[in-house]
SEKE-507288 format. One record per residue (C-alpha): residue number from 1; x, y, z; residue in three letters. Coordinates in steps of 0.05 Angstrom, whole numbers, plus 5000, padded with zeros to 4 digits. Each point is the difference from the previous one (the first is absolute). Layout:
@num: NUM	x: X	y: Y	z: Z	residu: ala;
...
***
This chain:
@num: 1	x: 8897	y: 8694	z: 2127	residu: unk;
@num: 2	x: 5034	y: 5022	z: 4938	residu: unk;
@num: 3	x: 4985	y: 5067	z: 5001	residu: unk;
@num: 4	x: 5019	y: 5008	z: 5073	residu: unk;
@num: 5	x: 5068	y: 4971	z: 4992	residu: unk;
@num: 6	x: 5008	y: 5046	z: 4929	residu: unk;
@num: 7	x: 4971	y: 5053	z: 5053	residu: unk;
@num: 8	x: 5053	y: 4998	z: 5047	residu: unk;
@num: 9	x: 5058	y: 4997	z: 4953	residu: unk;
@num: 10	x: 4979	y: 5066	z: 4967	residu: unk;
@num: 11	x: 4995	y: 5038	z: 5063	residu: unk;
@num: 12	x: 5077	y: 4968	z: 5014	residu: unk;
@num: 13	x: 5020	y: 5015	z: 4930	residu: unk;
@num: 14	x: 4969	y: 5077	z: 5007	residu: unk;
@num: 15	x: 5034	y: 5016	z: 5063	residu: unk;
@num: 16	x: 5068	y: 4980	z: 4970	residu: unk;
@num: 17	x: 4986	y: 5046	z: 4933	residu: unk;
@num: 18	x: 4974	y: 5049	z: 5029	residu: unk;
@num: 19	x: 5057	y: 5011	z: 5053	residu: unk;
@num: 20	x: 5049	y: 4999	z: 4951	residu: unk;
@num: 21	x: 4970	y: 5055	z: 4957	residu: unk;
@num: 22	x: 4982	y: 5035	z: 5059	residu: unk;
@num: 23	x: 5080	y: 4998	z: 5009	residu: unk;
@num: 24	x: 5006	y: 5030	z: 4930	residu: unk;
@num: 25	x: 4952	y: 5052	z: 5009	residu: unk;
@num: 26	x: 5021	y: 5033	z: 5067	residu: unk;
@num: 27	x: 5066	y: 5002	z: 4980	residu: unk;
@num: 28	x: 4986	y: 5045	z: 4934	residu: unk;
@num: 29	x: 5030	y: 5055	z: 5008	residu: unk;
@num: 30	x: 4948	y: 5036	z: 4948	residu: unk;
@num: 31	x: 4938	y: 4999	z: 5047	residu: unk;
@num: 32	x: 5049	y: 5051	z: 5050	residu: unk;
@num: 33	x: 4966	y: 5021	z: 5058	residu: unk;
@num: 34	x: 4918	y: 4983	z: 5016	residu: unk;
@num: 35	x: 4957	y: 5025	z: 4935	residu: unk;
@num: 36	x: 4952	y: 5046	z: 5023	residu: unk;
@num: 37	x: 4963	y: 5016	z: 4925	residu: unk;
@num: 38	x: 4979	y: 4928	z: 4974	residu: unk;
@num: 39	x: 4973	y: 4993	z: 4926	residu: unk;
@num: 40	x: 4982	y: 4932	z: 4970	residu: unk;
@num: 41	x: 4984	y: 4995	z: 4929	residu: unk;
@num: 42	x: 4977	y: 4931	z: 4996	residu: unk;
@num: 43	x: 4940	y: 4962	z: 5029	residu: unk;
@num: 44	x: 5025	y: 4958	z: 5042	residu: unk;
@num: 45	x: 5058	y: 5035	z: 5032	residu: unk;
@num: 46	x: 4941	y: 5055	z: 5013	residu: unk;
@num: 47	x: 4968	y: 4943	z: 5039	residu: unk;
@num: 48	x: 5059	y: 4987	z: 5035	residu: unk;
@num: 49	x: 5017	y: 5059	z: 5014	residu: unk;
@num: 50	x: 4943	y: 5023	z: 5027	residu: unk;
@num: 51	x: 4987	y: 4929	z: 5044	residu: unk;
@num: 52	x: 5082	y: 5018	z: 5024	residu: unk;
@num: 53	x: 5011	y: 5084	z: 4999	residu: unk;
@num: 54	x: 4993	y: 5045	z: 5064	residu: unk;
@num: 55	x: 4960	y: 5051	z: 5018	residu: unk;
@num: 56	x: 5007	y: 5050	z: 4940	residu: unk;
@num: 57	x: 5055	y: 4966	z: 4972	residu: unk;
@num: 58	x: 4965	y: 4983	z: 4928	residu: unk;
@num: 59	x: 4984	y: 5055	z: 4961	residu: unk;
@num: 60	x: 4969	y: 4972	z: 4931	residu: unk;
@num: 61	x: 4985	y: 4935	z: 4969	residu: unk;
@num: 62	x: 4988	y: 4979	z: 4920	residu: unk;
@num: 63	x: 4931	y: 5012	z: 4971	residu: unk;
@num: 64	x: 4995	y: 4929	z: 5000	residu: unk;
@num: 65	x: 4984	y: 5008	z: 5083	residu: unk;
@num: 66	x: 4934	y: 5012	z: 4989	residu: unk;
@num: 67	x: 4982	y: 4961	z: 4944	residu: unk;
@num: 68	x: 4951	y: 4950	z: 5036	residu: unk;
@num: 69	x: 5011	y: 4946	z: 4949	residu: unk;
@num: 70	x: 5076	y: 4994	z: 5018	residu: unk;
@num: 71	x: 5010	y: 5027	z: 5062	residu: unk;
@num: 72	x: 4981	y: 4974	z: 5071	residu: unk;
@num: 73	x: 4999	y: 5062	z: 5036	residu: unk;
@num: 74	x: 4974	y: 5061	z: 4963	residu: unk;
@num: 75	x: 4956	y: 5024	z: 5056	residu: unk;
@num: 76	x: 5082	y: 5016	z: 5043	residu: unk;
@num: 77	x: 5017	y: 5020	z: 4935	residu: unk;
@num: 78	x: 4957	y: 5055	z: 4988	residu: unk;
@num: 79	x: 5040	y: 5037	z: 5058	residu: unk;
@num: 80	x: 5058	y: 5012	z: 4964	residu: unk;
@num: 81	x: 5017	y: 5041	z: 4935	residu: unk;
@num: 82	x: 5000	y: 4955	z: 4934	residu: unk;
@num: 83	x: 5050	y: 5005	z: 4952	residu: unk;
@num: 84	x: 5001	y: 4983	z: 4922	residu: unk;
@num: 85	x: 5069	y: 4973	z: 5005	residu: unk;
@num: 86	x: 5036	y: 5048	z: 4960	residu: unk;
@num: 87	x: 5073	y: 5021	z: 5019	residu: unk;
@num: 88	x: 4989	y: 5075	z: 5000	residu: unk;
@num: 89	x: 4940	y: 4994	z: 5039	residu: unk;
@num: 90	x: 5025	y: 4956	z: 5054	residu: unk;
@num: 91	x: 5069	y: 5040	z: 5003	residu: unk;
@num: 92	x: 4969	y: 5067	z: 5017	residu: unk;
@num: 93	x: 4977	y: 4967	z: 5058	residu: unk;
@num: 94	x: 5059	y: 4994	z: 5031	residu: unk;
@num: 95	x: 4993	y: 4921	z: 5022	residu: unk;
@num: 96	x: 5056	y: 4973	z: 5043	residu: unk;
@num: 97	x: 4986	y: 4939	z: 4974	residu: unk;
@num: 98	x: 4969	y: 4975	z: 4944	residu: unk;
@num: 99	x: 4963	y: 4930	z: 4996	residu: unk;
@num: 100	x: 4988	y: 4952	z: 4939	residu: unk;
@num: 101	x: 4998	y: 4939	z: 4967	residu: unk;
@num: 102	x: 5044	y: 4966	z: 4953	residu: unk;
@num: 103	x: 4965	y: 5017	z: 4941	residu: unk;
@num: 104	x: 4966	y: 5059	z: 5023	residu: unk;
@num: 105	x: 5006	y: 5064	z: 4960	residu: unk;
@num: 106	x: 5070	y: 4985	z: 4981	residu: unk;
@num: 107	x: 5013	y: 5064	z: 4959	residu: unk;
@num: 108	x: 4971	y: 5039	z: 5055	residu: unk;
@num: 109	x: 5045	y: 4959	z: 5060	residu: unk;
@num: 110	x: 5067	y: 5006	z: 4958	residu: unk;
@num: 111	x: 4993	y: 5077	z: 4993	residu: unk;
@num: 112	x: 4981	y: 5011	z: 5079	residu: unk;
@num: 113	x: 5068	y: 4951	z: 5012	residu: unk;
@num: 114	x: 5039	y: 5051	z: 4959	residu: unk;
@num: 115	x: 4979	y: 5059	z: 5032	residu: unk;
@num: 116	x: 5020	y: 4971	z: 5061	residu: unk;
@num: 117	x: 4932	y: 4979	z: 5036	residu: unk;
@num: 118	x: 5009	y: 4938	z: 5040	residu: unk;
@num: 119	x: 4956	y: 4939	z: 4963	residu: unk;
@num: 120	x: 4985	y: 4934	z: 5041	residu: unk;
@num: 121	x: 4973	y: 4953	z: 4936	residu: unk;
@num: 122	x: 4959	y: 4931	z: 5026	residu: unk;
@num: 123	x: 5006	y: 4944	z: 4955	residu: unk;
@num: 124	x: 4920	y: 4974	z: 4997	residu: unk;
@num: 125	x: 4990	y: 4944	z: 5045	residu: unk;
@num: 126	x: 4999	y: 4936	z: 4968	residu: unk;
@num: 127	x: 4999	y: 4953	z: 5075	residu: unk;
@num: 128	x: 4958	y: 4999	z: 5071	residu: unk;
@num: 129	x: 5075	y: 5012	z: 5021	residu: unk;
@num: 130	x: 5007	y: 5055	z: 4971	residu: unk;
@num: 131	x: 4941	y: 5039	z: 5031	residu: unk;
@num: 132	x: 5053	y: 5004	z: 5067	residu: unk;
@num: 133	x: 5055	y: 5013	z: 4959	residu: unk;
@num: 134	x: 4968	y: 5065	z: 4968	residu: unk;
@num: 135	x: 4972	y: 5028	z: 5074	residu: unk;
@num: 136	x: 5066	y: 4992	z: 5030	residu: unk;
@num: 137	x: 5037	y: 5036	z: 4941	residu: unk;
@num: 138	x: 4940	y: 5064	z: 5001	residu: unk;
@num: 139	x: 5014	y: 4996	z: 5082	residu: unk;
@num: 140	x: 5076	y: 5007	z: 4985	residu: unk;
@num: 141	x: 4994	y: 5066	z: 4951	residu: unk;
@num: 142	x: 4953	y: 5026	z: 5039	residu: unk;
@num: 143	x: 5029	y: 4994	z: 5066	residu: unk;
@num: 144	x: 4934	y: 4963	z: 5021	residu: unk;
@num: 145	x: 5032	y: 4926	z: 5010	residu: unk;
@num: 146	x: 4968	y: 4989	z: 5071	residu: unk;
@num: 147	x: 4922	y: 5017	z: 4956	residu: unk;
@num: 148	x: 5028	y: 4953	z: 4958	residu: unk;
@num: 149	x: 5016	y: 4945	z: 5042	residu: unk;
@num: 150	x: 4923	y: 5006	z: 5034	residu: unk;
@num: 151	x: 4972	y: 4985	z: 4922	residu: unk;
@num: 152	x: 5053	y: 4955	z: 4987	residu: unk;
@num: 153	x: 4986	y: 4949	z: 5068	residu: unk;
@num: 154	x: 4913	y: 5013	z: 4987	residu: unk;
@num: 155	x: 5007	y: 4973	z: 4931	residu: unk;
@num: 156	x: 5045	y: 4942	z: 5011	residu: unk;
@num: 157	x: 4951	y: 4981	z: 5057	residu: unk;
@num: 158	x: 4933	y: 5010	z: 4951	residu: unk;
@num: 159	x: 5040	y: 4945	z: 4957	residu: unk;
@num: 160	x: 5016	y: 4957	z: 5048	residu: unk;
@num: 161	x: 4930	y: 4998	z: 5026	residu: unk;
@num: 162	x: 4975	y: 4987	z: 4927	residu: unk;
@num: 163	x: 5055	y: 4936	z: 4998	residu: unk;
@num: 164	x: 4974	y: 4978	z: 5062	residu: unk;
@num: 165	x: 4929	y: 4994	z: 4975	residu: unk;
@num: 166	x: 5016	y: 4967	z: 4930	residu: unk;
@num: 167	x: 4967	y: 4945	z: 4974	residu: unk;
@num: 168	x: 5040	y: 4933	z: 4992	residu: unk;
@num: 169	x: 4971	y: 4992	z: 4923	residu: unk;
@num: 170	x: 4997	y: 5060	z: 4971	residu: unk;
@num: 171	x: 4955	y: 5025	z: 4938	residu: unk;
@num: 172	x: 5024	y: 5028	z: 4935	residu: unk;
@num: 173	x: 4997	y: 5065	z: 4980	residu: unk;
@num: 174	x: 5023	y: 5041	z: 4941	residu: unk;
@num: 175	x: 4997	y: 5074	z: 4986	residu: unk;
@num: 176	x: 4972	y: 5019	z: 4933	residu: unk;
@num: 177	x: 5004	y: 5067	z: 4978	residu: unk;
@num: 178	x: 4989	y: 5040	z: 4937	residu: unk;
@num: 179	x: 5028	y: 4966	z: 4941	residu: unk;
@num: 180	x: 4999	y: 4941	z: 5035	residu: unk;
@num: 181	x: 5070	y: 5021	z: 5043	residu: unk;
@num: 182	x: 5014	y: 4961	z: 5061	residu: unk;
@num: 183	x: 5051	y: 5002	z: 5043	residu: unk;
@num: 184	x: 5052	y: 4943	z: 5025	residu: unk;
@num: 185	x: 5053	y: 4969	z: 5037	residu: unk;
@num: 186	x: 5056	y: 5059	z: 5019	residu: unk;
@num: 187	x: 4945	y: 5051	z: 5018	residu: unk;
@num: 188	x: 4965	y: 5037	z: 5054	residu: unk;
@num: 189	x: 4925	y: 4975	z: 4981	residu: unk;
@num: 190	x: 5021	y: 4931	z: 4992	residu: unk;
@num: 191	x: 5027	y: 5005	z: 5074	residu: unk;
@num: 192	x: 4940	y: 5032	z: 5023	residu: unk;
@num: 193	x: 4958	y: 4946	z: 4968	residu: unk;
@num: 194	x: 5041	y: 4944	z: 5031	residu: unk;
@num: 195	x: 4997	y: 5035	z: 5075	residu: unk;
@num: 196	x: 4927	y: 5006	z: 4990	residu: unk;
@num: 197	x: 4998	y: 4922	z: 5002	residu: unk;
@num: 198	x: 4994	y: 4995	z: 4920	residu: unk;
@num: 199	x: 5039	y: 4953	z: 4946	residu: unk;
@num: 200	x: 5017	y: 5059	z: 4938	residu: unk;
@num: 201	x: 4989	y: 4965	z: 4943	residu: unk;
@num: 202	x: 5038	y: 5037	z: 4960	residu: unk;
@num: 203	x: 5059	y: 4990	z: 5040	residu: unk;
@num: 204	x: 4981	y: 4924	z: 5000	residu: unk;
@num: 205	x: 4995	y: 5006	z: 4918	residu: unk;
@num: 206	x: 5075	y: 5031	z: 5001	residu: unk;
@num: 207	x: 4987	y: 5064	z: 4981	residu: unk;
@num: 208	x: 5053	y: 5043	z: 5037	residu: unk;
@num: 209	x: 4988	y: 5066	z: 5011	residu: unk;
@num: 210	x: 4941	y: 5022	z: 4955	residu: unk;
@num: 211	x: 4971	y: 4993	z: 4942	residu: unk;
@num: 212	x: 4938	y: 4988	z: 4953	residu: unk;
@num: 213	x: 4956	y: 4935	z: 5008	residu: unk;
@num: 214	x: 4967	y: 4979	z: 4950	residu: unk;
@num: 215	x: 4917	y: 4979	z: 5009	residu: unk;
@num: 216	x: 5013	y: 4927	z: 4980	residu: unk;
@num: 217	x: 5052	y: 4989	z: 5057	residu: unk;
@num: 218	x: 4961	y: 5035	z: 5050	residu: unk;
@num: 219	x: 4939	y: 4954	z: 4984	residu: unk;
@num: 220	x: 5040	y: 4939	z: 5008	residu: unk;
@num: 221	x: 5040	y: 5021	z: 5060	residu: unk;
@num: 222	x: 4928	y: 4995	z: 5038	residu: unk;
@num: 223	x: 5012	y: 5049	z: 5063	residu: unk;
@num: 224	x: 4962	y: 5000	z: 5055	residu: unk;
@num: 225	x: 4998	y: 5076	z: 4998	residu: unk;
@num: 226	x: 5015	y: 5055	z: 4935	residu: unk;
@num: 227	x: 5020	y: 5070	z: 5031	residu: unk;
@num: 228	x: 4996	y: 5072	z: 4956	residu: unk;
@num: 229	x: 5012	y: 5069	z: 5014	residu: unk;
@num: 230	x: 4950	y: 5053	z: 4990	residu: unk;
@num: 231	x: 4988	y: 5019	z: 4937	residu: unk;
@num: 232	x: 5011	y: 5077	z: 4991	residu: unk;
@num: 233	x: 4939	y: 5035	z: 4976	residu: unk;
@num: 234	x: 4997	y: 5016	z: 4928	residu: unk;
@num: 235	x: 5004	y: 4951	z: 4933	residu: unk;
@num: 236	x: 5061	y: 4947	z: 5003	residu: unk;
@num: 237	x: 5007	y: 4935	z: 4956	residu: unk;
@num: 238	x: 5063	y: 4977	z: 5047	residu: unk;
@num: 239	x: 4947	y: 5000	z: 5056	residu: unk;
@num: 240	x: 4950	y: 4966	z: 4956	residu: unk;
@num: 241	x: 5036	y: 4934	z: 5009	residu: unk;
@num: 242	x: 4997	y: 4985	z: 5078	residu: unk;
@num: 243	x: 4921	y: 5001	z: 4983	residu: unk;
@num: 244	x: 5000	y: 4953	z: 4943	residu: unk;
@num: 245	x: 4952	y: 4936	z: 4998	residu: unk;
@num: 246	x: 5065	y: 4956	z: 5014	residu: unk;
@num: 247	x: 5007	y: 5037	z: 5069	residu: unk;
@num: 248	x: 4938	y: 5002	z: 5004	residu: unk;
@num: 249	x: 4986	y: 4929	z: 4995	residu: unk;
@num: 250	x: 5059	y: 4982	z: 5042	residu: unk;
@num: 251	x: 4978	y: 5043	z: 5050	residu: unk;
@num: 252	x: 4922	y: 4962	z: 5003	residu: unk;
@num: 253	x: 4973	y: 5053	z: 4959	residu: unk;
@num: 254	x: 5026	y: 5059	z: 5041	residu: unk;
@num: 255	x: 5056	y: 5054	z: 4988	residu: unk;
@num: 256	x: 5063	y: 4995	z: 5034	residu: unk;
@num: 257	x: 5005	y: 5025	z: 5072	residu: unk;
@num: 258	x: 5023	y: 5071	z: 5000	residu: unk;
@num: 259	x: 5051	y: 5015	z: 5045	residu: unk;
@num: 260	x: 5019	y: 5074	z: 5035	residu: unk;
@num: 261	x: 5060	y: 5010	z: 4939	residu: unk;
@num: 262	x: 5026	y: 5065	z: 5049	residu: unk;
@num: 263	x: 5021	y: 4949	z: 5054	residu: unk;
@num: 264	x: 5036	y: 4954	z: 4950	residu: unk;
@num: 265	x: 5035	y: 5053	z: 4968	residu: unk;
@num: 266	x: 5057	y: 5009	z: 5047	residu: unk;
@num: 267	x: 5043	y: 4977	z: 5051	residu: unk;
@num: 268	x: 4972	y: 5028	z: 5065	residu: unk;
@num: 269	x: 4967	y: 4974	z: 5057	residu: unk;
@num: 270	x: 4930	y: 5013	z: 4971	residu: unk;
@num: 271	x: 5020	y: 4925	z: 4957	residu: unk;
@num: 272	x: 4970	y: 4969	z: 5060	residu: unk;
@num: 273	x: 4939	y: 5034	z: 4993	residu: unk;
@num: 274	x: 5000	y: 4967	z: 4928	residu: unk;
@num: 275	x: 5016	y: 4936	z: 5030	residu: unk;
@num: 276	x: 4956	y: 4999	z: 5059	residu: unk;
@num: 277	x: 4937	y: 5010	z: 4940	residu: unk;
@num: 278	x: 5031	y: 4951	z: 4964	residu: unk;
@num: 279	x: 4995	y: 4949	z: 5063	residu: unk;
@num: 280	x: 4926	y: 5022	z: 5013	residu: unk;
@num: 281	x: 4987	y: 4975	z: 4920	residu: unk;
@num: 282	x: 5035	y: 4933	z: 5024	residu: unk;
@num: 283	x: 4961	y: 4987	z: 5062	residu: unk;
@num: 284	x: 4935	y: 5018	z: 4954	residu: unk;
@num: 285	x: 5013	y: 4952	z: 4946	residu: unk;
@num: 286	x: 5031	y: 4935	z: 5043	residu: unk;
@num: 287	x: 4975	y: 5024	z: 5072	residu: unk;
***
């Protein structure tokens, strides 16, 4: 099937990436000898980290760790200290290395760069192939690469089991979030869509990346299934419109399915959690 074959070549295409940055990260000479004080100030390398880090290893993790709408594992992260992400804060506790995203806290990463703490910063994941590539380069910093490899062989085997059950004519699917944002061709959800034996619409419209769809097109697109997040509690017009009659009415008079946002939100193996729901909502709707 399809997705099998699309299956197969990402696990190919993964190995290859993820060997070569591997490559780039064990031979930085920043990371120095085996961190022994870890602190992550960004969601998902806090997941990672704590999936990847030894015994004692990880000291504190972003606030965000325990938020349950984001995160995927706030009962392990209540074990460690939380941290606000500011520089002085995080500096006085003497990390070895520091862990964050691209974007995360950038005023707060520059300054612990120039005072001379070591910074490992994750680009967010934006593939299934990158979900390897990001456990083998936590491994490398934190001298952990055999933990790494364990996560990094279970997850490519959950996917291939998910290829191998695949339907040969697949449903369509699109995301639908507040505002009406969906996400495309060139991103992680559209990849965990398509393994979870879906068509994206949105990807099949053209829209690359992300972006805002309007009601009209959504109505004539005619999926088969409309996804949202859950709405955060508390008054928001942007999360007014994935309940609107149109959805509603393309849905048969329902709301969109709501789907676990902490398991979409980054690249970790907890994605095939997401997926694996995503497949039970398939095998409801066309069993």
């Amino acid at each position: 099937p399809p997705t099998a074959r699309y299956t197969l070549a990402f696990v190919r295409l993964s190995r290859l990436i993820s060997a070569a940055a591997l490559a780039i990260v064990a031979g930085a000479a920043v990371y120095g000898e085996t961190p022994q004080k870890v602190v992550s100030m960004n969601v998902c390398t806090d997941q990672l980290a704590m999936l990847v880090a030894g015994e004692g290893q990880l000291y504190s993790l972003s606030a965000l760790a325990i938020d349950p709408r984001i995160s995927g594992m706030v009962e392990e992260a209540r074990a460690f200290h939380i941290n606000s992400a500011r520089a002085e804060e995080i500096y006085l506790m003497k990390p070895d290395l520091v862990l964050a995203g691209t974007y995360t806290a950038r005023a707060s990463v520059e300054m612990l760069e120039r005072l001379g703490v070591p910074v490992l910063r994750l680009a967010p994941a934006s593939s299934l192939a990158d979900v390897p590539l990001r456990l083998r380069q936590i491994g490398a910093a934190l001298g952990r690469e055999a933990r790494a490899a364990e996560l990094v062989e279970a997850f490519e085997a959950g996917l291939a089991r998910l290829a191998a059950a695949a339907p040969v004519i697949r449903p369509r699917a699109v995301g639908y979030a507040a505002n009406g944002y969906t996400s495309g061709a060139h991103t992680l959800p559209d990849e965990m869509i398509a393994a979870a034996g879906f068509i994206n619409i949105a990807s099949e419209l053209g829209i690359d990346y992300g972006g805002r769809m309007p009601l009209e097109r959504l109505a004539m697109s005619a999926p088969d299934l409309v996804m949202s997040s859950t709405p955060y509690a508390g008054a928001s017009r942007a999360e007014e419109v994935p309940q609107h009659p149109v959805v509603r009415a393309v849905t048969g008079g329902g709301a969109p399915v709501s789907m676990v946002s902490r398991d979409w939100a980054c690249g970790t193996p907890l994605v095939l959690r997401a997926i694996e729901e995503l497949v039970a909502k398939r095998e409801a709707l066309f069993p």
